[in-house]
C-alpha positions as a printed Julia matrix, in Angstrom:
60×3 Matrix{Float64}:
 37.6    -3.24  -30.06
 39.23   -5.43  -33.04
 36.86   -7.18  -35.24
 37.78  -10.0   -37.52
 38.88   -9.32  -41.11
 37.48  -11.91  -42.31
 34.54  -14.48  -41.72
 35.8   -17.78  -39.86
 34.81  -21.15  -41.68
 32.36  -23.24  -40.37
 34.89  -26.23  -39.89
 36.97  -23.69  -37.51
 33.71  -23.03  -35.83
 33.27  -26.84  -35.24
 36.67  -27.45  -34.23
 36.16  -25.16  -31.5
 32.73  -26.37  -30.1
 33.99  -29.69  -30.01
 35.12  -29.7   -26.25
 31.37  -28.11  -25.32
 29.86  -30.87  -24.34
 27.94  -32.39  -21.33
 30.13  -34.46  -18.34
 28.54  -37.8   -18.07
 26.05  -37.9   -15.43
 27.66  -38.87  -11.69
 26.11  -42.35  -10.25
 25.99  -43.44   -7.25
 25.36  -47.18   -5.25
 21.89  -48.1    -3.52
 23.04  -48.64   -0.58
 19.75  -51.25   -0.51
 20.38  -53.22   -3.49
 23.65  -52.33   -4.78
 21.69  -50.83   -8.43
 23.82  -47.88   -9.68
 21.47  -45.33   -9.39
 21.5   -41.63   -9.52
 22.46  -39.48   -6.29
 19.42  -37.79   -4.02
 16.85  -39.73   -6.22
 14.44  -42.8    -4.77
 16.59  -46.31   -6.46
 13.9   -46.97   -9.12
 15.09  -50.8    -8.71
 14.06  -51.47   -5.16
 12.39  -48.08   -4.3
 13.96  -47.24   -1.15
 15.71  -43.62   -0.38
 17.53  -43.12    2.54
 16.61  -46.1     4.22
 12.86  -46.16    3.77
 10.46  -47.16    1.16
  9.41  -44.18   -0.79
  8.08  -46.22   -3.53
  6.19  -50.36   -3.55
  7.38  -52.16   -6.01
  6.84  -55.69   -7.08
  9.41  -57.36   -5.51
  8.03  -55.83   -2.23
């Protein structure tokens, strides 16, 4: 196998770990309360998951 001849810089080793980075997270709407929430979690706004209350809050 061919090996580099010489060492790569560290700015060449940046510019190519620049595009490894994390997609922002998906959301979702409560279907409840209309919050932007994340998907197959309990709303943490009005504490309802699929149609039930999973969680009291203060409102409730």
């Amino acid at each position: 196998m061919p090996l580099p001849k010489r060492r790569h810089s560290v700015t060449r080793g940046r510019k190519r770990r620049t595009h490894y980075k994390l997609p922002p997270p998906t959301r979702s709407v409560c279907p409840q309360c209309r919050e932007v929430k994340l998907p197959h979690r309990v709303c943490p706004h009005c504490g309802y998951y699929k149609g039930r209350e999973i969680v009291a809050t203060e409102g409730s």
